[in-house]
C-alpha positions in Angstrom: -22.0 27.9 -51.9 -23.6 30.4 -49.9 -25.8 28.2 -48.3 -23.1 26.0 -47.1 -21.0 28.4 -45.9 -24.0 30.2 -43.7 -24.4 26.9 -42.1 -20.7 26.6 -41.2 -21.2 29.9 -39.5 -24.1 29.2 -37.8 -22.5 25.7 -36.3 -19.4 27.6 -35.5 -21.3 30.2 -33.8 -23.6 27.4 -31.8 -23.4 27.4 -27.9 -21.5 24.7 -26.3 -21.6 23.2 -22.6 -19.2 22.2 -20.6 -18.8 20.1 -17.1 -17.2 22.2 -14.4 -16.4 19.7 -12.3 -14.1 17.7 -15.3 -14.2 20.0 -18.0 -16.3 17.6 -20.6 -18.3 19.1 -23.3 -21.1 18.4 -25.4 -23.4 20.2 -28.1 -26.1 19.8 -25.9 -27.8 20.4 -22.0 -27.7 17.4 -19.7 -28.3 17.4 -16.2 -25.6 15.1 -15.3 -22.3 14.5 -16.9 -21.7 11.2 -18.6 -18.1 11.9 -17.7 -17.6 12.4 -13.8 -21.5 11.1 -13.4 -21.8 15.0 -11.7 -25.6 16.6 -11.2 -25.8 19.7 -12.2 -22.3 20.5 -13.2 -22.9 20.9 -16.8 -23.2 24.9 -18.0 -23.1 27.0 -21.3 -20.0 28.5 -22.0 -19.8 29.6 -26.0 -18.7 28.0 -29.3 -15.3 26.6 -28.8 -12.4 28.2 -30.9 -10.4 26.6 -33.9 -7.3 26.1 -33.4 -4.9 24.5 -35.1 -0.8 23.9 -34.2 2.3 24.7 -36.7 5.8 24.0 -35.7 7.4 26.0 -33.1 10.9 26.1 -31.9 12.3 23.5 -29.8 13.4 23.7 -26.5 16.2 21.4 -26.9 17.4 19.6 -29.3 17.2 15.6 -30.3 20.2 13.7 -29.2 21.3 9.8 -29.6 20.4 8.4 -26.6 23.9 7.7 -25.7 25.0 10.9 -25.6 21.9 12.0 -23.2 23.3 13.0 -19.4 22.4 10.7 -17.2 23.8 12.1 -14.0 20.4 14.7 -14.0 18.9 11.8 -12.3 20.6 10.4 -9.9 18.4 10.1 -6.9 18.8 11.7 -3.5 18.0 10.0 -0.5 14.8 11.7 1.8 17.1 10.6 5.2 14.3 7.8 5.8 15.5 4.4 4.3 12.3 2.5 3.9 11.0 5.0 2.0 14.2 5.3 -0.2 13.7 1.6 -0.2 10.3 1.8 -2.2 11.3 4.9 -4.4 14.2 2.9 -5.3 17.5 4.9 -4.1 15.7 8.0 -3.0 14.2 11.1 -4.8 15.6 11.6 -8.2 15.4 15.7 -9.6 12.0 16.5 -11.0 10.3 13.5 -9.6 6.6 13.9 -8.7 5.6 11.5 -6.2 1.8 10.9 -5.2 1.2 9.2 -1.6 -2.2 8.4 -1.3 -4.2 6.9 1.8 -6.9 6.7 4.1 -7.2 9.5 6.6 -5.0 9.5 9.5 -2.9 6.5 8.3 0.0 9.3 9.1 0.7 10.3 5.7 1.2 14.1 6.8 3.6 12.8 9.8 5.5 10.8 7.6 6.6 13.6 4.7 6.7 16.4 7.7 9.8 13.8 8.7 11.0 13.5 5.5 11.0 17.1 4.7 13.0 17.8 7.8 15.2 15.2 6.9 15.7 16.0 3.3 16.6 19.8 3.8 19.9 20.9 4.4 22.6 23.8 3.8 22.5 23.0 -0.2 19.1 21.7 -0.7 16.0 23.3 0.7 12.5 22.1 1.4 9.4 23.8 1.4 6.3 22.1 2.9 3.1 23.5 1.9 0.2 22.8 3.7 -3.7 23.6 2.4 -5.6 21.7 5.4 -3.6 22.8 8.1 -2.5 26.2 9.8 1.2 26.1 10.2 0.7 26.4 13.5 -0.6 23.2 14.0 2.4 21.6 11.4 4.6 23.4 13.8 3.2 21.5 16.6 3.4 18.4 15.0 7.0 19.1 14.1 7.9 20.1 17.8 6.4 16.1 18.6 7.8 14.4 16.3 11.4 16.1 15.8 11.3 17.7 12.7 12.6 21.1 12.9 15.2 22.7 10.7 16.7 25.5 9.5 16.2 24.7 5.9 12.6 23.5 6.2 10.4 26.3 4.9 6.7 26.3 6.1 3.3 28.0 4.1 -0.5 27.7 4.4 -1.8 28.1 1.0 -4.8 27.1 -1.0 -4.2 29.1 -4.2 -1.8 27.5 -7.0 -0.3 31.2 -8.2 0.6 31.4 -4.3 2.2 28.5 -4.2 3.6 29.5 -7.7 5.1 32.2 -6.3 6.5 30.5 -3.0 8.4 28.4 -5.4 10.0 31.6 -6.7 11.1 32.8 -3.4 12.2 29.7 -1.6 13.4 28.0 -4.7 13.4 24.8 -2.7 15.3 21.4 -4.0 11.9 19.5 -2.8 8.3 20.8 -2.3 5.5 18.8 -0.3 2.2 19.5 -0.8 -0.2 18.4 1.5 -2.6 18.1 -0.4 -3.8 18.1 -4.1 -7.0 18.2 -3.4 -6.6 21.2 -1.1 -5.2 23.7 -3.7 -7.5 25.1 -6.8 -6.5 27.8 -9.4 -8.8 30.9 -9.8 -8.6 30.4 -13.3 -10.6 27.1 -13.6 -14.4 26.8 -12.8 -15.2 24.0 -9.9 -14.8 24.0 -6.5 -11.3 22.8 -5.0 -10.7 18.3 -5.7 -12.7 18.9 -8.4 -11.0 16.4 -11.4 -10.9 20.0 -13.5 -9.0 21.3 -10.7 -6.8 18.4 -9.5 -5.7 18.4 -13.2 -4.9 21.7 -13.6 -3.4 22.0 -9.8 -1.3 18.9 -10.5 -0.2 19.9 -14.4 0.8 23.1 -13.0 3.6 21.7 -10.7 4.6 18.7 -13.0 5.6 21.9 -15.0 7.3 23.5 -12.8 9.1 20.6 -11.2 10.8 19.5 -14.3 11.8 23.2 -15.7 13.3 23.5 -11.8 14.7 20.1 -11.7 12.8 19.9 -7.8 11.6 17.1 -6.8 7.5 17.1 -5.4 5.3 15.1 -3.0 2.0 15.6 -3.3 -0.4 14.0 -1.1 -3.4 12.3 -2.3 -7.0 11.5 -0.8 -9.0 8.2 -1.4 -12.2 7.7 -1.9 -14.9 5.2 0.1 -14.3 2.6 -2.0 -9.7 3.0 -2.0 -9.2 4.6 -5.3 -7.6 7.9 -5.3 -9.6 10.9 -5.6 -9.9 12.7 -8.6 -8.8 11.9 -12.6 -7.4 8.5 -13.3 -5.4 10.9 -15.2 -3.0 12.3 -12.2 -2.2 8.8 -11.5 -0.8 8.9 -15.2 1.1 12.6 -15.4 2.8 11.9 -12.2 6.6 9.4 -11.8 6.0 7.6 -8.7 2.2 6.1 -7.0 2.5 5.1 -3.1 0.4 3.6 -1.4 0.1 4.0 2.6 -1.9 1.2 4.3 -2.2 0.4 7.6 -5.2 -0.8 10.4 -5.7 2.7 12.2 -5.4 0.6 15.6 -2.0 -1.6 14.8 0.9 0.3 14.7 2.3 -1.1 11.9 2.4 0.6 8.5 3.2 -0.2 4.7 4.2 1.9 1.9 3.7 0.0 -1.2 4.6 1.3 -4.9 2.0 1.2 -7.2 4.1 2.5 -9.9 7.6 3.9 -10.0 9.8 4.9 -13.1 12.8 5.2 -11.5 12.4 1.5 -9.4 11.1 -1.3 -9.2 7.3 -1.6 -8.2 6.7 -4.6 -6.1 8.8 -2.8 -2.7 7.3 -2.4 0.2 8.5 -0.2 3.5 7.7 -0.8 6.9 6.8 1.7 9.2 5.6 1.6 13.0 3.6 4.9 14.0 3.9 5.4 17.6 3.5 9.1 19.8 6.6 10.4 19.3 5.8 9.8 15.5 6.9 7.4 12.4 9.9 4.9 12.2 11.4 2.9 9.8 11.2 -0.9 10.5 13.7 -2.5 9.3 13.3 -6.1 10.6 9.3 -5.7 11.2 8.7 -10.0 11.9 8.9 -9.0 15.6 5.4 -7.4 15.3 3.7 -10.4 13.9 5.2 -12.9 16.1 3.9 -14.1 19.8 7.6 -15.5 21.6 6.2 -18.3 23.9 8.4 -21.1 26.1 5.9 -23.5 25.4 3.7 -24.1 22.0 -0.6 -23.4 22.1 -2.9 -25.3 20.4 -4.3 -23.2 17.4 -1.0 -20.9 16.1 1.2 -21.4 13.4 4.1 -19.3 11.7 4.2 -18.4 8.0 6.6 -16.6 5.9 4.7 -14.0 3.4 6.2 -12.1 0.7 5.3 -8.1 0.7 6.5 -7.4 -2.6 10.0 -9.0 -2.5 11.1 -8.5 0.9 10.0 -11.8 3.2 7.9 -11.7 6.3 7.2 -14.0 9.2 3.8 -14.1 10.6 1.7 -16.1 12.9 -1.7 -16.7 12.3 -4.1 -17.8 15.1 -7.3 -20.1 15.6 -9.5 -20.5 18.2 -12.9 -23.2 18.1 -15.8 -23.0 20.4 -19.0 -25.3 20.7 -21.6 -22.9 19.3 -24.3 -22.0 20.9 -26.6 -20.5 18.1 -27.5 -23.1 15.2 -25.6 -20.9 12.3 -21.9 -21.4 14.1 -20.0 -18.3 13.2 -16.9 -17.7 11.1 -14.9 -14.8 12.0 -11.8 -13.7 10.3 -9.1 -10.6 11.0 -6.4 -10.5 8.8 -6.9 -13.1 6.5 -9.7 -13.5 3.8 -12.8 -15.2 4.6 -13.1 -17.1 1.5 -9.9 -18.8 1.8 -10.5 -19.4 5.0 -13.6 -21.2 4.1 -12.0 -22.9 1.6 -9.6 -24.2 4.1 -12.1 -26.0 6.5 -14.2 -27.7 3.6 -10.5 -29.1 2.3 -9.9 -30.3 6.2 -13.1 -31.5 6.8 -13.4 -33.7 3.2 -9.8 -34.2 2.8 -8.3 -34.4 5.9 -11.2 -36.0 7.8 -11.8 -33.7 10.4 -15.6 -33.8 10.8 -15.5 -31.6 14.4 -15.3 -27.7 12.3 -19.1 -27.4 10.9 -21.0 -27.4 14.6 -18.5 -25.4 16.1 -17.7 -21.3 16.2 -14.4 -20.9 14.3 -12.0 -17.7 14.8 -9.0 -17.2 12.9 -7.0 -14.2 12.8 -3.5 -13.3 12.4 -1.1 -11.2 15.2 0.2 -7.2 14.8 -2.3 -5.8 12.0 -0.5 -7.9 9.4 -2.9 -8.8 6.5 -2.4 -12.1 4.8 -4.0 -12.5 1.1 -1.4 -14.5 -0.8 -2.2 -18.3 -1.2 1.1 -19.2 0.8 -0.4 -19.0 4.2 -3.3 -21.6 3.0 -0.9 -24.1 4.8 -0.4 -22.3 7.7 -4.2 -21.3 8.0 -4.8 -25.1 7.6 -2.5 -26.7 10.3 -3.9 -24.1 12.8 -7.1 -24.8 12.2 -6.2 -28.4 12.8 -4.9 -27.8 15.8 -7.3 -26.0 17.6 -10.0 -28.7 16.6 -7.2 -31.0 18.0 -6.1 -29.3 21.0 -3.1 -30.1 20.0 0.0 -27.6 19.7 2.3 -27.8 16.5 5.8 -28.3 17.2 7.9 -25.9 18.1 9.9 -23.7 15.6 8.0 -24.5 12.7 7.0 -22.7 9.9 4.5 -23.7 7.2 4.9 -23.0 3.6 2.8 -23.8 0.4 -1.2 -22.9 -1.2 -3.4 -25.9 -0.5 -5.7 -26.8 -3.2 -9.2 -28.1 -3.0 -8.0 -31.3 -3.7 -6.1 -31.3 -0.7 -2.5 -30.7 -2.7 0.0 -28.6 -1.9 1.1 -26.3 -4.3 4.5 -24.5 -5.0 4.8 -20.9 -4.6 7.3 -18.3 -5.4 10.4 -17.1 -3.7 10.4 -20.5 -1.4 13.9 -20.1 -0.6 14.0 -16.4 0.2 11.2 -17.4 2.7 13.2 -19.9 3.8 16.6 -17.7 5.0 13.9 -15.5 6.9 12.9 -18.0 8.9 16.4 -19.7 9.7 17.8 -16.1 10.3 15.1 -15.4 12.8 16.0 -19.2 14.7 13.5 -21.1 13.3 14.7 -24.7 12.2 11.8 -26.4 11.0 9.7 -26.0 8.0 6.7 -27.7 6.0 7.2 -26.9 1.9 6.1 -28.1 -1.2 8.3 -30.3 -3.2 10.9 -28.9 -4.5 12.1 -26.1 -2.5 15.5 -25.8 -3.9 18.5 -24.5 -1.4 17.9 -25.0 2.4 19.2 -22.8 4.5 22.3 -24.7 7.4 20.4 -25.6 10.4 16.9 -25.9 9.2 14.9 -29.4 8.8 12.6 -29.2 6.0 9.9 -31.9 5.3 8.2 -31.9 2.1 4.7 -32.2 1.7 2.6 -33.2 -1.3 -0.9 -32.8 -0.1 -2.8 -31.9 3.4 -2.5 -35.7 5.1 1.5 -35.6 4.8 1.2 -32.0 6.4 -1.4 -33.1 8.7 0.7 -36.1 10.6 2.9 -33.4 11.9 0.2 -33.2 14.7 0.9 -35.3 17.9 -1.8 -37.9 18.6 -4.1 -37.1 21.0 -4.3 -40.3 22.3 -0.2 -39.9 22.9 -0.5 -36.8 24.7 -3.5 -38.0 26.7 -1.3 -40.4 27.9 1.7 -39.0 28.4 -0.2 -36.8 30.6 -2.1 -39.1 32.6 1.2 -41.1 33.1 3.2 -37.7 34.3 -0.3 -37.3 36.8 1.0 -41.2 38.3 4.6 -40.3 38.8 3.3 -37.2 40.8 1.1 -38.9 42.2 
């Protein structure tokens, strides 16, 4: 017995290590953490203690779910209606809200606007900011409009200061820009660390829900799009935004990842210009090119971004090529559907002219088209710029082209549909079966790529009808 127990001892008193970057441990030295894949990161720091959890009193007590107040989270709009549009109403009390993108996508401009928006004589904001002075904010706030009374500014980078801001201001919103900005002295690891981020971002889940506050917290991404730091924060927090946009297109999209309090599939619109960031509530009139007369290579499509419909023109262009590799360049679209595309035109619809020739596709305003509803719409301009041959006017194309040349349904046809009539358009190529057609709109269905195909003029016609228009002004 004596024996056993002095080797208890002796395994309770044996040095542990532990990652300082994400706070892993093992019995043993490594020179990289198998956790966070960190060099060097992994240090001694004792036996851990044992510790074990009895029954404590509870803060509040168990209720039928009925009975439970449901008013406590009623949401509050942020003045800005596409983003209340993507949160789902607006911010509800205690809500943490992550907004994550690329750098300079206008992430800071956009919650600088809300915060100025949100605050008022009842409900105060406080905006702190860990990359900036708040001088520069203030600058920013003097260009884009977003002063008021009831819009508290700090620079911090410690958590117990911004702890203790909270305590002064006592604000009904806090944004934090950003997570990976602010550390606590108490944790090992430099500042967007994962130990830190977890500990930065625990710390204000805390105190947002015992304050009933509602938080924003920036986020950062990393190379590859993810956001920076534990998968974890994505879980602990209510609400994940995403903020997208091409850094040279004005346009740009807030998309909910996740959202507790709404539904995940809405996107907001937003155009960033110098005077700063708008709400867009009809965007289409960035994607579309108004010409009197139809060009040869451009057709309209109607995408769904999450559930709110979108029309967008996508553009082709063919060249002889002059290198014997022709090139394929896309923008906006994917290059492997767009490959797919011309191997369905040139074996299915018999259009032998695309594999000699330079082919550039690309799609107008910044939009980016991934679903497989604008296959039709890829296809037909395509055809028409191997044709030279413009599409008829006012007509949108509708429906995912398989490699057997078919086209396929796709979702929310009808939705797309009243788009397209309410923006004047009265013609449309869809799949069988599109259900309710809008008044005014001519719809032909199409069951594979030939039926969509013939809605090309004949060369020969238009040859002709232009050689005979050269004799009568002649």
């Amino acid at each position: 017995m004596a024996a056993r127990s002095s080797s208890r001892s002796s395994a309770k008193d044996r040095p542990s290590y532990r990652c300082t970057e994400c706070g892993w441990t093992t019995a043993k030295w490594l020179g990289r953490c198998p956790e966070c894949h960190a060099w060097g990161t992994v240090e001694e720091y004792g036996a851990p203690a044992v510790r074990t959890t009895t029954p404590g009193r509870v803060t509040s007590a168990a209720l039928p779910i009925g009975q439970v107040d449901g008013r406590q989270a009623t949401a509050r709009s942020t003045g800005v209606d596409e983003l209340d549009r993507v949160l789902g109403g607006g911010l509800v009390p205690g809500a943490v809200v992550l907004l994550a993108g690329e750098p300079g996508v206008g992430k800071s401009t956009l919650l600088l606007d809300v915060a100025a928006k949100a605050a008022s004589d009842e409900h105060r904001t406080l905006y702190i900011t860990g990359e900036e002075s708040a001088s520069q904010v203030r600058l920013r706030a003097d260009r884009i409009g977003a002063l008021s009374d009831h819009l508290y500014l700090a620079a911090e980078t410690d958590l117990s200061a911004v702890l203790g801001h909270l305590d002064s201001v006592k604000p009904s919103l806090l944004v934090l820009d950003s997570v990976q900005t602010v550390a606590s002295p108490e944790i090992d690891g430099a500042p967007g660390g994962m130990a830190q981020v977890r500990e930065v971002a625990g710390a204000l889940i805390r105190a947002s829900k015992e304050r009933g506050m509602s938080t924003l917290l920036v986020g950062h991404v990393t190379k590859d799009g993810a956001i920076a730091g534990p998968r974890l924060l994505e879980h602990l927090v209510d609400v994940v935004l995403h903020f997208e946009g091409d850094r040279h297109a004005r346009l740009r999209l807030v998309r909910g990842v996740k959202n507790r309090y709404g539904a995940t599939d809405e996107v907001g619109c937003f155009e960033l210009h110098d005077e700063g960031i708008t709400g867009l509530a009809d965007p289409s009139g960035l994607f579309l090119t108004r010409r009197d007369e139809p060009v040869p290579g451009t057709c309209l499509t109607v995408t769904l971004e999450g559930r709110r419909p979108l029309v967008a023109e996508v553009q082709a262009l063919t060249v002889d090529s002059q290198i014997p590799s022709p090139r394929r360049t896309t923008s906006g679209l994917e290059t492997s559907r767009v490959s797919m595309m011309l191997a369905v035109l040139e074996q299915r619809g018999r259009i032998s002219a695309l594999g000699k020739r330079d082919i550039y596709s690309a799609t107008v305003g910044g939009v980016k088209l991934s679903e497989p509803a604008a296959d039709l719409a890829v296809t037909l301009a395509l055809a028409s710029a191997a044709s030279d041959t413009p599409l008829p006017k006012n007509l949108v194309a509708i429906g995912e082209v398989g490699l057997a040349g078919e086209v396929r349904r796709v979702t929310g046809v009808q939705r797309r549909l009243a788009e397209a009539a309410r923006l004047g358009f009265t013609h449309a190529l869809v799949p069988g079966d599109p259900g309710r057609i809008p008044d005014g709109m001519r719809v032909l269905e199409v069951a594979d790529i030939g039926d969509a195909l013939r809605v090309l003029p004949r060369r020969r016609e238009r040859s002709e009808k232009a050689r005979s228009g050269a004799e009568d002004r002649g």
